[in-house]
C-alpha positions as CSV (number, residue, x, y, z in Angstrom):
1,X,0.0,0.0,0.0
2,X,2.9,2.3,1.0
3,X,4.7,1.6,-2.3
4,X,1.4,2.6,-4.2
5,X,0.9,5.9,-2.9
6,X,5.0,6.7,-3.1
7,X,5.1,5.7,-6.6
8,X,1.4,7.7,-7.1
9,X,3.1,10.8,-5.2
10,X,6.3,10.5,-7.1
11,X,3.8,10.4,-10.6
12,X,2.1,13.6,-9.4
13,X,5.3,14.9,-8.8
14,X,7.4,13.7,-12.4
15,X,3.7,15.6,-14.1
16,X,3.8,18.6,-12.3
17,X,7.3,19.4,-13.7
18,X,6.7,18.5,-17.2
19,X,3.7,20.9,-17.4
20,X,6.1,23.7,-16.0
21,X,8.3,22.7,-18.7
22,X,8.9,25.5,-21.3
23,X,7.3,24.7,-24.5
24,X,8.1,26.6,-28.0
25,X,4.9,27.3,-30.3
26,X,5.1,24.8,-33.5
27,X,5.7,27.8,-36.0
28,X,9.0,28.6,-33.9
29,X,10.0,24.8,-34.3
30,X,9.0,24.5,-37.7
31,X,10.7,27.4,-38.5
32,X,14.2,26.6,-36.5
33,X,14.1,23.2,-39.0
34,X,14.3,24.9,-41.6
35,X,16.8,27.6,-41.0
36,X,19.0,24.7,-39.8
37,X,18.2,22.3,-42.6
38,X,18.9,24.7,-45.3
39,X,22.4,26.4,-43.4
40,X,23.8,22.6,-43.0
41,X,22.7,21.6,-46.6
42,X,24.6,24.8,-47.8
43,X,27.6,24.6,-45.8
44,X,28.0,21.0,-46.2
45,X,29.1,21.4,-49.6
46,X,26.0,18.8,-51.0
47,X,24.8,21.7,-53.0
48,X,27.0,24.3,-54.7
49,X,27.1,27.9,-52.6
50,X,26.1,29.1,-56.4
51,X,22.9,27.0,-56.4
52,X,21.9,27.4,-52.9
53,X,23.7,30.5,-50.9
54,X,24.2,30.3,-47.1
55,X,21.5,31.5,-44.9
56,X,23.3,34.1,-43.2
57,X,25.0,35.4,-46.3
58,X,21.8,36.3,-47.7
59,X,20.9,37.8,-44.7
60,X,23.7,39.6,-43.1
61,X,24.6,41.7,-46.6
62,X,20.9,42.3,-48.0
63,X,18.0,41.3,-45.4
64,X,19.7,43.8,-42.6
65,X,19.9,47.1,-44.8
66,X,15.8,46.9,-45.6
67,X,14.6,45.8,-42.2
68,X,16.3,49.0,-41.4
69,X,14.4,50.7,-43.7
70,X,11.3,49.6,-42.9
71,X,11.7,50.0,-39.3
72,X,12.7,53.8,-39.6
73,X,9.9,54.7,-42.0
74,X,7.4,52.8,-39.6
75,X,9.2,54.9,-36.8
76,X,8.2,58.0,-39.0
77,X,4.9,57.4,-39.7
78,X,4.2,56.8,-36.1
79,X,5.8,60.0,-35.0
80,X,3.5,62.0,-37.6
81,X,0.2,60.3,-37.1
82,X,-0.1,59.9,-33.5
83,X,-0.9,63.4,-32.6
84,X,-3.3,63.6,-35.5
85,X,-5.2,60.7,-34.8
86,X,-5.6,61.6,-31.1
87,X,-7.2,65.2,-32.5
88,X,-9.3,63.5,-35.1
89,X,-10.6,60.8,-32.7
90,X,-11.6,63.4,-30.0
91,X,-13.2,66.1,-32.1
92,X,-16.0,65.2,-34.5
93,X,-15.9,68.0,-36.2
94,X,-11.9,67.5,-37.7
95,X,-12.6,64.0,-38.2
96,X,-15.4,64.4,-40.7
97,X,-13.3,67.2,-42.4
98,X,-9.8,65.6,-42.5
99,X,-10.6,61.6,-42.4
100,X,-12.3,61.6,-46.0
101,X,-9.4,62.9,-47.6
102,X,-6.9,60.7,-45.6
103,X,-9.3,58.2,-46.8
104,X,-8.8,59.3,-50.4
105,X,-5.2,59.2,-50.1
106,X,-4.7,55.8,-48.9
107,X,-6.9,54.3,-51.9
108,X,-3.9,55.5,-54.3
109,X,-1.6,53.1,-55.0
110,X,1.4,52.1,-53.5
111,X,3.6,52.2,-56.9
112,X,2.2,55.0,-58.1
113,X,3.1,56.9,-54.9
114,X,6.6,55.4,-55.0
115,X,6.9,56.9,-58.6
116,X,6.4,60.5,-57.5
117,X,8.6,60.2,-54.7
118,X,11.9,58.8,-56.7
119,X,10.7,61.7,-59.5
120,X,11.0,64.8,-56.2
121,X,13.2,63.0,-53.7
122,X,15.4,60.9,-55.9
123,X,16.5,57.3,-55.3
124,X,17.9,56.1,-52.5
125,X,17.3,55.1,-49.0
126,X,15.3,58.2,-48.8
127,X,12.7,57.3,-51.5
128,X,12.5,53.8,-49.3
129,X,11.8,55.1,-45.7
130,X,9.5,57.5,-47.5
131,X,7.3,55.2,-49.1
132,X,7.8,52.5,-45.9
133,X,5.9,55.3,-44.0
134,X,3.4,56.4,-46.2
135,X,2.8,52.4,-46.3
136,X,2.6,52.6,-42.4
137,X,0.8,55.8,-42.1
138,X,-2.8,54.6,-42.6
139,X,-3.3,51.5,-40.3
140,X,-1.7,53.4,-37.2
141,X,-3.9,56.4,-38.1
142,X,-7.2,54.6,-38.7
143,X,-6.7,52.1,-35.4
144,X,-5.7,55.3,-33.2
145,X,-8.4,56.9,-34.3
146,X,-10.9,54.0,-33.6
147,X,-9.5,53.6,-30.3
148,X,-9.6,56.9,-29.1
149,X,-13.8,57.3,-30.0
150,X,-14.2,53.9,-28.1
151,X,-13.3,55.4,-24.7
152,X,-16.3,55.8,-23.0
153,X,-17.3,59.5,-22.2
154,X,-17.9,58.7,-18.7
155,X,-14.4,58.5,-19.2
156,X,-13.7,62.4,-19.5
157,X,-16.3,63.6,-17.0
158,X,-14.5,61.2,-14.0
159,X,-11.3,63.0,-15.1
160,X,-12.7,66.4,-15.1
161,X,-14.6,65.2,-11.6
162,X,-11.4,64.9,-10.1
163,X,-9.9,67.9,-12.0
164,X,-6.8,65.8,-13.9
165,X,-5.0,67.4,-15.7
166,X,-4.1,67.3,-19.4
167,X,-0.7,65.7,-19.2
168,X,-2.6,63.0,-16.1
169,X,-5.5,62.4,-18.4
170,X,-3.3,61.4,-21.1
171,X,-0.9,59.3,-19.6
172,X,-3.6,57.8,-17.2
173,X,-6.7,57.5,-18.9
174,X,-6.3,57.9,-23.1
175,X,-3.0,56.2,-23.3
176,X,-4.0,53.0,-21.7
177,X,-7.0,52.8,-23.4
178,X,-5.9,53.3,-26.5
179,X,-2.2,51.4,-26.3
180,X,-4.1,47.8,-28.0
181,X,-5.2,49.3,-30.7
182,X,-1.8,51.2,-31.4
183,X,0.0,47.7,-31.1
184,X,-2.8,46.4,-33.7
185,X,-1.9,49.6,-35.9
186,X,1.6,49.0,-35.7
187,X,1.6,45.3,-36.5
188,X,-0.5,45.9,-39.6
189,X,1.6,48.7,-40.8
190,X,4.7,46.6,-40.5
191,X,3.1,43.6,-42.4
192,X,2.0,46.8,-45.2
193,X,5.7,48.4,-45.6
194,X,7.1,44.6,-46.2
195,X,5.0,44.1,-49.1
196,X,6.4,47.4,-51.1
197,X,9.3,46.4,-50.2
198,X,10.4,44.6,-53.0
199,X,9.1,47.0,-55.1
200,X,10.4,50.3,-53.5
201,X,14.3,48.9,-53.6
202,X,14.0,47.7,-57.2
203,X,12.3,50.8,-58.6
204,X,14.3,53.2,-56.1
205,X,17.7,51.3,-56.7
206,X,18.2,50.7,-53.0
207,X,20.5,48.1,-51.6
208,X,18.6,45.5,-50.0
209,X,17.1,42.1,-50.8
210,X,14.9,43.6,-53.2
211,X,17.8,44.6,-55.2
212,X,19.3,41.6,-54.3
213,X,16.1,39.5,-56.1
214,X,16.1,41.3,-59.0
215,X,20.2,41.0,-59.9
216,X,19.8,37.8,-59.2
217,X,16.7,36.8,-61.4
218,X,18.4,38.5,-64.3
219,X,21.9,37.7,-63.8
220,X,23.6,34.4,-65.2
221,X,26.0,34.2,-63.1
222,X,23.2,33.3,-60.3
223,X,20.7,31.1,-60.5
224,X,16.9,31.3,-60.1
225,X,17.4,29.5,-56.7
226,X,19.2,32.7,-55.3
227,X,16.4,34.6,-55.6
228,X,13.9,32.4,-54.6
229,X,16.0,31.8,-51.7
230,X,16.0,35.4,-50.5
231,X,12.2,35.8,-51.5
232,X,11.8,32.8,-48.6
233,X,14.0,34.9,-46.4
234,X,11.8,37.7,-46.2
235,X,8.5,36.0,-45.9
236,X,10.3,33.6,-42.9
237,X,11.8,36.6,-41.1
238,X,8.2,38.7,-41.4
239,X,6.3,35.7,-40.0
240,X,9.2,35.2,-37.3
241,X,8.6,39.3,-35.9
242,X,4.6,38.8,-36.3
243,X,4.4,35.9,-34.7
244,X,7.5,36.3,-31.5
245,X,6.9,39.9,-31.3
246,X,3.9,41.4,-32.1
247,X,1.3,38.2,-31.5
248,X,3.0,37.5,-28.0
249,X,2.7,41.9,-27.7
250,X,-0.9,41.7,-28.0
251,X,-1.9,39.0,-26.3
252,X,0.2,40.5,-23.2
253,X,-2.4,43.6,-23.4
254,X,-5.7,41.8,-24.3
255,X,-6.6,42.3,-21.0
256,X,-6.3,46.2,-21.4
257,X,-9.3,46.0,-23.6
């Protein structure tokens, strides 16, 4: 009898453990596999480096200098529309005369932006960050803006009950209400500036792996396997900062809703 409930206690024990146990989320496993699959397949020396380039080569020289991009013009945009959408989203009248036309704006398209920026800026990293924030301007301005109308106005007349002021109101009160929403804005406006980003550095001529793709799907001295490597790059490393970074941001701050 003694021997059953030790070896039932030590069971209980063993389980408890292994449920404290760290475990990573399949898409990180999945995507550890592959990185590691396709550095030791092109390091081994099965397949040719001209065939099948290193992981980190294609990463280090070309991925680096447009995640920088992208980052800054996302930076920019956020800088620029924050204000703005706090005004809009608090004063009815503004947002009916200013949303329509931000509205109209964002329906242009992406490439025929980029065109009239490379024709008054010039090519160049500038061109890039410049169209990476015009990509990001319109989620973070449309989710601010939502989020800021659905505070309550019970809201405001407790603040002005207990005679806050502006700076306590903000940082107490609109910022924490409205913080989800500008995690949802940023994450979408990330996802947006990646998918000009091919486009912008090939049009723009800006190093980066857009370049990088398009050298290397007209070159002969590459093969077609070069660029679809570093097309699989980019899609691998956005999913990798969506799903690490901003999924495990937002679920942090559900509760804030």
């Amino acid at each position: 009898m003694k021997s059953r409930l030790f070896g039932s206690k030590s069971f209980h024990r063993v389980r408890e453990k292994s449920v404290g146990k760290f475990r990573p989320p399949a898409w990180a496993a999945l995507l550890v596999v592959i990185f590691t699959l396709w550095e030791s397949v092109s390091l081994s020396g099965l397949v040719s480096s001209s065939q099948l380039p290193a992981l980190h080569d294609v990463f280090l020289a070309h991925v680096g200098q447009s995640f920088a991009n992208v980052t800054t013009g996302v930076s920019l945009a956020l800088v620029l529309v924050f204000p703005l959408a706090l005004l809009v989203g608090m004063r009815t009248q503004l947002d009916q005369a200013i949303t329509p036309i931000i509205m109209l704006v964002g329906a242009l398209p992406d490439l025929a932006i980029l065109t009239l920026l490379v024709t008054v800026i010039g090519r160049g990293n500038v061109a890039a960050v410049s169209i990476s924030a015009f990509s990001a301007f319109f989620p973070v301005y449309f989710t601010i803006r939502q989020g800021v109308k659905e505070i309550p106005a019970d809201y405001f007349h407790v603040t002005s009950v207990f005679k806050a002021g502006r700076v306590q109101t903000f940082t107490k009160m609109i910022l924490p209400s409205i913080f989800p929403n500008l995690v949802t804005g940023l994450r979408l406006s990330f996802e947006f500036s990646w998918n000009v980003l091919l486009a912008v550095e090939v049009i723009a001529s800006v190093a980066g792996i857009g370049t990088f793709i398009s050298s290397s799907l007209g070159s002969s001295a590459h093969s077609l396997t070069y660029g679809l490597a570093a097309i699989m790059t980019v899609g691998l490393i956005t999913i990798a900062i969506d799903r690490a970074f901003f999924e495990r941001f937002e679920n942090r701050i559900k509760r804030w809703r």
